[in-house]
C-alpha positions in Angstrom: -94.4 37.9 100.3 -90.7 37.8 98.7 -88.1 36.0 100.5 -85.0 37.6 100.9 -83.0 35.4 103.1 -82.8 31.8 103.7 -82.6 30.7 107.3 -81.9 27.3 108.8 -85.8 25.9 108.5 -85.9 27.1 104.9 -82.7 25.4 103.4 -84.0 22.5 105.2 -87.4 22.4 103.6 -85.3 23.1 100.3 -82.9 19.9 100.7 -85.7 18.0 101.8 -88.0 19.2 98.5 -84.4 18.2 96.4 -84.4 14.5 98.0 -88.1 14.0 97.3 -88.0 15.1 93.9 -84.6 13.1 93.0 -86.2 10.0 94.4 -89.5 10.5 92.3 -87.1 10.5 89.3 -84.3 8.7 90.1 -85.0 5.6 87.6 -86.1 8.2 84.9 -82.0 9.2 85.7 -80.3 6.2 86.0 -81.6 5.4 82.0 -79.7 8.2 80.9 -76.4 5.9 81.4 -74.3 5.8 78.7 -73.3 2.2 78.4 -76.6 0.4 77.6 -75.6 -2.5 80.4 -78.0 -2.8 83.6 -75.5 -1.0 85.7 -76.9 2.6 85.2 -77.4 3.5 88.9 -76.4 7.4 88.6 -80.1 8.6 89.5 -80.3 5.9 92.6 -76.7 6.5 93.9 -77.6 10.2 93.9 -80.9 9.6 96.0 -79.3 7.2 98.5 -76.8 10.4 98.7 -79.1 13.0 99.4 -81.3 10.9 101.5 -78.7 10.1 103.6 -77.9 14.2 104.1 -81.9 14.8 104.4 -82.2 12.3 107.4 -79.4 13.9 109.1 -80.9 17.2 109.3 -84.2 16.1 110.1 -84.1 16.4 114.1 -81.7 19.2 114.1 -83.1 21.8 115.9 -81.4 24.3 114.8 -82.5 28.1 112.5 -79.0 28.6 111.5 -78.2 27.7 108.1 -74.6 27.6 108.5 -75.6 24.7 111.6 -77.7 22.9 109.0 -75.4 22.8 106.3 -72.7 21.5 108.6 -74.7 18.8 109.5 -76.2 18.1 105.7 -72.5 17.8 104.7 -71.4 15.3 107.3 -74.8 13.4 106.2 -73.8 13.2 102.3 -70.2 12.8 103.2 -71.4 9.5 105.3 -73.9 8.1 102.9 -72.2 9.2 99.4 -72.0 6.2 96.5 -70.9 6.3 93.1 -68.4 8.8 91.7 -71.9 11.1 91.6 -72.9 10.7 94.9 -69.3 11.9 96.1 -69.5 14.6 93.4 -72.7 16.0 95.1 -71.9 15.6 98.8 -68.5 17.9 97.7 -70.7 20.5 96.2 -73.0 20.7 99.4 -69.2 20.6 101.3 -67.9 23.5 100.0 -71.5 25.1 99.8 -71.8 24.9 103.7 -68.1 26.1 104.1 -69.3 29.4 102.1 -72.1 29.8 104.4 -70.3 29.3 107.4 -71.0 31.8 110.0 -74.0 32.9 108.7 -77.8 32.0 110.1 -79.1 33.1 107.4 -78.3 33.9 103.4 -79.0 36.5 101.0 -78.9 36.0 97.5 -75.2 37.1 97.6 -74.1 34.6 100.1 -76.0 32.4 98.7 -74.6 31.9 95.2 -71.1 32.5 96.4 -71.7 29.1 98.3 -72.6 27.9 95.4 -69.9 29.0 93.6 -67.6 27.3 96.6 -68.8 24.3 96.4 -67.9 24.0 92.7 -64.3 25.0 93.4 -64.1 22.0 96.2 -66.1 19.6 93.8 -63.7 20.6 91.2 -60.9 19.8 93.6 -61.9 16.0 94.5 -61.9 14.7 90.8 -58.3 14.0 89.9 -59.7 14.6 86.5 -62.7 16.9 85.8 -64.5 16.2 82.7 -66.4 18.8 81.2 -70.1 17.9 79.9 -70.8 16.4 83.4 -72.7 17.4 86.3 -69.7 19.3 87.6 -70.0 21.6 84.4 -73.8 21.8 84.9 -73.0 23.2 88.8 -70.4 25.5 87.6 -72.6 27.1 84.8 -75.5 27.7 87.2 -73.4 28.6 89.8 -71.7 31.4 87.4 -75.2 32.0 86.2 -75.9 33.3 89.7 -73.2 35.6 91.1 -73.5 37.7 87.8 -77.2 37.9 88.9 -77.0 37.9 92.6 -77.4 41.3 94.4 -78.2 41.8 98.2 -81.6 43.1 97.5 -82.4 40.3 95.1 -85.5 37.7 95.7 -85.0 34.2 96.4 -87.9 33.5 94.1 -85.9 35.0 91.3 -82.1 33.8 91.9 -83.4 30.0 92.3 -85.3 30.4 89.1 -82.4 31.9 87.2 -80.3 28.9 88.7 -82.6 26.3 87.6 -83.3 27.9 84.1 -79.5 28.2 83.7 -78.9 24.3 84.9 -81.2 23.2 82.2 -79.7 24.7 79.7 -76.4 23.9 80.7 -77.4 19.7 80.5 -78.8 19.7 77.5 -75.6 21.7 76.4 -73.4 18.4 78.0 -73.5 16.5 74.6 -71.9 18.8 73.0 -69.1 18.9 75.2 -68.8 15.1 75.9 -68.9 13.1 72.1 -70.2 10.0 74.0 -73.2 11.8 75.2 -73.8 13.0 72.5 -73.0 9.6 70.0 -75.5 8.2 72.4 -78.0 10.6 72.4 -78.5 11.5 76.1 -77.6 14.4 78.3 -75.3 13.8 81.1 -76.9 11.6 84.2 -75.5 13.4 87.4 -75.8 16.7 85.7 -79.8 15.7 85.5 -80.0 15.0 89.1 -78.5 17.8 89.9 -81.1 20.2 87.8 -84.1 17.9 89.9 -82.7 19.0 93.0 -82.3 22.7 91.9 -86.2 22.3 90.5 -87.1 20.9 94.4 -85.1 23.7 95.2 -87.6 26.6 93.5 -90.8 24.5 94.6 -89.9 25.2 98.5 -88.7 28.9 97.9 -92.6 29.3 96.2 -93.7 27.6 98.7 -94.9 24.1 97.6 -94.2 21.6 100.0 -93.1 18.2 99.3 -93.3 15.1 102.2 -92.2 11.6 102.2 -92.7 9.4 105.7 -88.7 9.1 105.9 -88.4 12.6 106.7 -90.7 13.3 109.2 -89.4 14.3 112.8 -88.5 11.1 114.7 -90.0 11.4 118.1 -87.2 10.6 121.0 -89.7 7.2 121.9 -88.1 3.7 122.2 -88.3 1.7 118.6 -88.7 -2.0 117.6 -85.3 -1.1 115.8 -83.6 -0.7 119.6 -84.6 -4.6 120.4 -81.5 -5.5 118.3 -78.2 -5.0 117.4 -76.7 -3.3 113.5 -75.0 -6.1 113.4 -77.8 -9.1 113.9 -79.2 -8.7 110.8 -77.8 -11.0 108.7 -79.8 -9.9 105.4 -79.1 -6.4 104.8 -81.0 -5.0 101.7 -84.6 -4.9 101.7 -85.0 -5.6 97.6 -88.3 -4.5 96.3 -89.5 -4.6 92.7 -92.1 -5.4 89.9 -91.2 -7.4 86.6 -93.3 -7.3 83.6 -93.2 -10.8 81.8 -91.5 -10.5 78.1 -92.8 -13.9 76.1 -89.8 -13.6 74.1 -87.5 -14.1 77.1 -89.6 -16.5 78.9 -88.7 -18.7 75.3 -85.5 -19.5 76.7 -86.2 -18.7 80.5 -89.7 -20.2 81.6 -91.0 -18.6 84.2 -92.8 -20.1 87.3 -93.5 -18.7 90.8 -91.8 -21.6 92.2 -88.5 -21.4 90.2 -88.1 -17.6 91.1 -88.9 -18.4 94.8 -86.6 -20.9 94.6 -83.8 -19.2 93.2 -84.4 -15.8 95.5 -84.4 -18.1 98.5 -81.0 -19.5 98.0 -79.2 -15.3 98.6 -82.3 -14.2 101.2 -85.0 -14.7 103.3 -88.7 -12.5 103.8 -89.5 -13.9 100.3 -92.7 -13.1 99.1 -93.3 -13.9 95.1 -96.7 -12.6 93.6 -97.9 -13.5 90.2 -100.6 -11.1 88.4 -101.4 -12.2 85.0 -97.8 -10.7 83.5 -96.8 -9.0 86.5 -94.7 -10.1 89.2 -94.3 -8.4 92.3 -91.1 -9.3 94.6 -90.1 -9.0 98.3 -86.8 -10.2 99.5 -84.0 -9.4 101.9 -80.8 -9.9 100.8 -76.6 -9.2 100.9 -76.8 -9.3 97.4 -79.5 -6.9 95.6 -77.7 -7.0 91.9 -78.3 -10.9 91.9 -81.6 -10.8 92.8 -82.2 -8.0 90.2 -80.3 -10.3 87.9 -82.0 -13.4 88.7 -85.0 -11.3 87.6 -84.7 -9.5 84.4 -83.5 -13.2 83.3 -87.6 -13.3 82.9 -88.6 -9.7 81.8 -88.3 -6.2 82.4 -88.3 -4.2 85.5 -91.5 -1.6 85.9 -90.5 -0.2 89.7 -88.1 -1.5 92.1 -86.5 -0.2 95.4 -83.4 -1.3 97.2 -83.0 -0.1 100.8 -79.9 -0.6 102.7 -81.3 -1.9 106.5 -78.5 -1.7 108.1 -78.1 2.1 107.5 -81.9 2.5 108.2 -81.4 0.8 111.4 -78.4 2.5 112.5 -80.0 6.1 111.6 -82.7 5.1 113.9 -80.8 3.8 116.8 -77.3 5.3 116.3 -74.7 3.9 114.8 -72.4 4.0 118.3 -75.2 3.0 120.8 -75.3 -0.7 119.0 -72.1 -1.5 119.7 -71.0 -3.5 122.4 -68.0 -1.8 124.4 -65.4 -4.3 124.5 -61.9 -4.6 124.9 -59.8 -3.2 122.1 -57.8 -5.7 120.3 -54.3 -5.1 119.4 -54.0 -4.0 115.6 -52.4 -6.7 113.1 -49.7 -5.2 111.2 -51.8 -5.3 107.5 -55.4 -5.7 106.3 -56.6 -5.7 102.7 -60.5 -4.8 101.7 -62.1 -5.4 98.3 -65.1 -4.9 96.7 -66.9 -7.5 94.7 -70.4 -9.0 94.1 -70.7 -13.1 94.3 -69.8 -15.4 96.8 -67.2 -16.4 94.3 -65.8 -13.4 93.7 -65.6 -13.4 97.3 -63.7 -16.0 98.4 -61.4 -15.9 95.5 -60.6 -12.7 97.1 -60.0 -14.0 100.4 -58.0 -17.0 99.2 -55.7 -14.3 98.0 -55.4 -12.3 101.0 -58.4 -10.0 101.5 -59.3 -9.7 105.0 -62.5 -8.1 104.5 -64.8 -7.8 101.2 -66.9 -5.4 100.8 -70.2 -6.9 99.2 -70.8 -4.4 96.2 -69.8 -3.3 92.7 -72.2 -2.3 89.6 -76.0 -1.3 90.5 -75.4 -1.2 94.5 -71.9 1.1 95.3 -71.0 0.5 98.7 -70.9 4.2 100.4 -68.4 6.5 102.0 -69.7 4.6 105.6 -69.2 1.5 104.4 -65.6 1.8 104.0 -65.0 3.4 107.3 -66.9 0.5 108.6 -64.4 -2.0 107.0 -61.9 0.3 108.3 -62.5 0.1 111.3 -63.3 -3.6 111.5 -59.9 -4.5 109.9 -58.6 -3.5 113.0 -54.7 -3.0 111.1 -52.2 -0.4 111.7 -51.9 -0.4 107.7 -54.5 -0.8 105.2 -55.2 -1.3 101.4 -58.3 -0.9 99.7 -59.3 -2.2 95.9 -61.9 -0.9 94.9 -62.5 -2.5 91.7 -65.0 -0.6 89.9 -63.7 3.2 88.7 -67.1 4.3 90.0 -66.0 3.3 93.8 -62.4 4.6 94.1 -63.7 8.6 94.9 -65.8 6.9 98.0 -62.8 5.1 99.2 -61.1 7.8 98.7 -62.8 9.9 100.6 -63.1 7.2 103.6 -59.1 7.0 103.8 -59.3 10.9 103.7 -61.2 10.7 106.8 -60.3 8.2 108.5 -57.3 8.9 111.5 -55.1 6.4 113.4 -55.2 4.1 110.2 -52.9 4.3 107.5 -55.0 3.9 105.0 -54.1 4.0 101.2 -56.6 3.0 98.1 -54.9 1.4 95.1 -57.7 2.7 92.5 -58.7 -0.8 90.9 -61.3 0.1 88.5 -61.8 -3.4 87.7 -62.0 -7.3 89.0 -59.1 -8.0 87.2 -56.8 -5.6 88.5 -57.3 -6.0 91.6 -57.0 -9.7 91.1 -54.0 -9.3 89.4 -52.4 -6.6 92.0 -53.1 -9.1 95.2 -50.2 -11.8 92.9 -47.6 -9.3 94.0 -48.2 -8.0 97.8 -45.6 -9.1 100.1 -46.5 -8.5 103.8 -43.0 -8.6 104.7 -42.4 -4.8 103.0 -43.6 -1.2 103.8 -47.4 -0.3 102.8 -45.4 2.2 100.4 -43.6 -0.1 98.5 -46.8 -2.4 98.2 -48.9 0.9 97.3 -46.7 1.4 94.3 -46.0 -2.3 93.4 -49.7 -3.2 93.1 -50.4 0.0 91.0 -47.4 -0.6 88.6 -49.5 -4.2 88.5 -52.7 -3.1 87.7 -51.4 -1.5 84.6 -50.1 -5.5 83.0 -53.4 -7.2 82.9 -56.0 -6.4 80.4 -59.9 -6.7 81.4 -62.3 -7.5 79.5 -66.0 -8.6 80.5 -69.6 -9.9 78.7 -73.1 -8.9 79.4 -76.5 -8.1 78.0 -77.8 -4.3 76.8 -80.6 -3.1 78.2 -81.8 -0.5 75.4 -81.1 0.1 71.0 -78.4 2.4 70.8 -75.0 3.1 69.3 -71.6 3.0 70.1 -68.5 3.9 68.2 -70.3 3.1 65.0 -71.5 -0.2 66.5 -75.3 -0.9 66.6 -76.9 -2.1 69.2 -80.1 -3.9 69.8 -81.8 -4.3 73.5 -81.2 -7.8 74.9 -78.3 -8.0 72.7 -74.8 -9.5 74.5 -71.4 -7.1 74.3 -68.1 -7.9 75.2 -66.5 -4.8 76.7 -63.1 -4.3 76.3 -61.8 -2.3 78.9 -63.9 0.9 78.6 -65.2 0.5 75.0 -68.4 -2.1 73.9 -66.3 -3.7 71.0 -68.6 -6.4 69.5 -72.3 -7.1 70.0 -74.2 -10.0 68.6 -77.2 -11.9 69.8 -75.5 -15.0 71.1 -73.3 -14.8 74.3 -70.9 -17.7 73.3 -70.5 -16.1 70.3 -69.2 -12.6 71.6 -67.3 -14.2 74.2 -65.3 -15.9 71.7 -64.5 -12.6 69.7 -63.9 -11.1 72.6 -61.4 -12.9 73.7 -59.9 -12.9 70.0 -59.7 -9.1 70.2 -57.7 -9.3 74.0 -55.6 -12.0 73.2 -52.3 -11.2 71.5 -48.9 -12.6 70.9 -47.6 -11.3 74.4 -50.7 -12.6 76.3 -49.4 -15.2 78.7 -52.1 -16.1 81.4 -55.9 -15.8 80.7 -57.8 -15.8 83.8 -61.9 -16.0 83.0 -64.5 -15.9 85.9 -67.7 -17.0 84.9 -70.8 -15.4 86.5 -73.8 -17.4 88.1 -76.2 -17.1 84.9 -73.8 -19.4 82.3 -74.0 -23.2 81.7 -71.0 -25.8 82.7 -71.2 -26.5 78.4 -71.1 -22.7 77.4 -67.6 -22.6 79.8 -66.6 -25.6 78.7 -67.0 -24.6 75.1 -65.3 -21.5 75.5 -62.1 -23.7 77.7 -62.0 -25.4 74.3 -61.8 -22.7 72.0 -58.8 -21.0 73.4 -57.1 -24.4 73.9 -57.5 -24.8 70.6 -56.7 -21.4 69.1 -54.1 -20.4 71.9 -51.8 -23.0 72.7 -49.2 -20.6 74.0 -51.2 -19.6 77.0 -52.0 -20.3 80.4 -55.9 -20.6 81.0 -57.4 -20.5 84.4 -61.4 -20.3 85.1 -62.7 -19.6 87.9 -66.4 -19.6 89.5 -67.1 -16.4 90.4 -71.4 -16.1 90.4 -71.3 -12.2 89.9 -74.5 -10.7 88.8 -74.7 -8.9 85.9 -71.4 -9.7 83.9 -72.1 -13.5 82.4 -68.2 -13.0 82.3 -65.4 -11.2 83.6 -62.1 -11.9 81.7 -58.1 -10.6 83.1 -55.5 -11.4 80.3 -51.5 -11.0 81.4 
């Protein structure tokens, strides 16, 4: 029988089919990066995303889809990571604003929801780039409302939207150069054509279920024993390693030296060796070192990261695991970062940062994790650094939302900037005058950073070979060689010029004390005329993160 409306229980089967089928392909999307570094976490940040949206829906009881949507969007809004994951909770924002005050859809409605929540998508970049998944929802979107008539099937409108998203992504390279100089089709725009495929499976009725989204009965739960806050390790960090012999040459690998080295950033270790497999359980505050720690020894066939806070606050409610106590009086300022590596972390504090958010490449903090820092900061005026141009959109969107606070986000895309904007805020002036101060700042220092590729490709006529090291200059890989020392070195030859006055290097926690050393050497040697500073800052996946002045 031919649908011809969408009620409540239907889009919820649909967002629920979308979820299940990103997840089963979200490692096949995060591959599609374009950077060849082990960073690509489009696929995942879109998965944590949409599962956060799903789980909120699941006990509504509701048959409106207008009351659905609602909800769905407060969900993505909540859980959204990663420029993509905002990207898609602003589609499903402006889709549920287009259905508002209906309990059910026809095709009509439908796609003009659609079409909505491009134009509020559109709206939250500060600047939309074509060949993304923001041209792959317009397209379909389009697609649709030429289509779209009141006495149109379902069956036929989510097919022509899925057909059209296809063809839209593998049209993305050619409107995008890097795509297409790397030879993949844009990541979130993938995602989004798996959700539109989860979509059409629901609409012809196939069914898809995963144990996270079943109905939660309204029974007491181990979770309610204890508090959000009382566990100390919050990522539950899953994953398999195949051995690579020609990385164990430099790295040998023993169950006791992983175990070891896992156990120093979590506890519930468990380290299994089969033949050349290993398998690894851990919970940890820092996922991207463990991952790091790991593909030191070989590469990764499955892994799964799970935030347990979030889990645990889904199941008992965020609110009810608070303990009602009196408010404290609000400091005047309050300063949040972002950064991975203890280091990192106090460095930050030592400058000023009252709260650090634990975070950066591979594991995004969300949308809820900023309004948690928010609201912990407890300040009348607040400034948040990002630090990673993948972040800025979900701390945007937490100062957005946010009331009582002022709340403004100086958008650090990188360590260094934000380093170098904390050297000139005075807590004796106006959160205005520091807003515009520390963003003038971010513009003098230069950031530059070292790490390992993770596939053979090509960038801006430069080859590169898997396991290979690059040194990034801002955004652009601009050497690549087999030896880390060596393309740290050139690097820093590239960055440094005759108006560079400080150089600033924090080293990450998989270098030597002699490769540092070496490389303190070399620019006392080459560079007299400036000021070098190193710094410990055990980050995960950058061997080096480099801020020139």
């Amino acid at each position: 029988m031919s649908i011809f409306k969408i009620d409540g229980t239907l889009f919820k089967q649909m967002i629920v089919n979308g979820a299940v089928n990103l997840d089963n392909n979200s490692d096949r999307i995060d591959e599609l990066n374009v950077f060849p570094v082990p960073d690509g976490d489009t696929g995942t940040n879109m998965k944590l995303t949409l599962n956060a949206g799903a789980k909120e829906i699941a006990n509504l009881n509701s048959n409106s889809i207008a009351e659905v949507a609602k909800k769905l969007s407060r969900g993505l809004l909540m859980g959204a990571r990663g420029n993509s994951g905002v990207i898609l909770s602003q589609l499903f924002r402006g889709f549920a604003n287009g259905v508002e005050g209906h309990d059910a859809a026809d095709a009509v409605v439908f796609a003009r929801a659609l079409k909505k929540g491009v134009e509020t998508a559109y709206k939250a970049v500060m600047k939309p780039v074509e060949g993304t998944i923001l041209t792959v929802a317009r397209e379909s979107a389009d697609e649709v409302n030429r289509f779209a008539g009141p006495e149109l099937a379902f069956k036929d409108l989510i097919s022509r939207l899925v057909n059209e998203s296809k063809r839209s992504l593998q049209h993305t390279p050619e409107l995008l150069p890097v795509l297409k100089e790397v030879g993949v089709v844009d990541s979130g725009g993938a995602g989004l054509v798996v959700i539109y495929e989860g979509f059409e499976k629901a609409i012809n009725g196939e069914i898809l279920k995963l144990n996270e989204f079943k109905e939660i009965k309204n029974t007491q739960s181990a979770q309610s024993q204890f508090k959000t806050e009382d566990i100390t390790f919050g990522y539950c960090t899953e994953f398999i390693v195949q051995l690579d012999p020609e990385r164990l040459k430099s790295n040998p690998f023993t169950e006791e030296r992983l175990r070891n080295a896992l156990s120093r950033i979590g506890d519930s270790l468990v380290v299994v060796q089969d033949e050349d497999i290993i398998k690894v359980h851990v919970h940890t505050n820092e996922p991207g070192v463990a991952l790091n720690i790991a593909q030191k020894y070989g590469e990764f066939l499955k892994l799964k990261i799970e935030n347990m806070r979030e889990q645990h606050s889904s199941i008992t409610g965020y609110e009810d695991t608070k303990e009602v106590t009196k408010e404290k009086e609000k400091k005047e300022y309050a300063i949040i970062a972002v950064c991975a590596g203890e280091g990192l972390a106090n460095i930050f504090k030592e400058m000023g940062c009252d709260y650090i958010i634990s975070g950066g490449q591979t594991m995004n903090p969300s949308t809820e994790d900023f309004i948690k820092a928010i609201k912990d900061a407890n300040a009348k005026n607040i400034l948040i650094l990002p630090n990673n141009s993948n972040i800025i959109m979900a701390a945007n969107q937490a100062a957005d939302v946010t009331d009582g606070v002022n709340v403004k986000v100086v958008p650090t895309k990188t360590i260094p900037q934000g380093y170098s904007s904390l050297l000139i805020f005075n807590p004796t002036t106006d959160i205005e005058s520091n807003f515009e101060s520390m963003n003038e700042q971010i513009n003098e220092v230069k950031s530059g950073q070292v790490t390992f590729a993770v596939r053979d490709t090509q960038f801006n006529g430069l080859e590169i070979h898997k396991d290979d090291y690059m040194g990034m200059f801002e955004k652009n890989i601009v050497v690549s060689k087999t030896g880390r020392l060596d393309v740290t070195l050139d690097l820093l030859d590239q960055m440094i010029d005759k108006n560079s006055e400080i150089v600033t290097i924090f080293y990450g926690d998989d270098v030597t004390e002699e490769e540092v050393e070496n490389i303190s050497e070399y620019i006392e040697a080459n560079y007299e005329e400036v000021e070098l500073e190193v710094l410990e800052g055990n980050q995960p996946v950058y061997s080096y993160i480099i801020a020139i002045e």
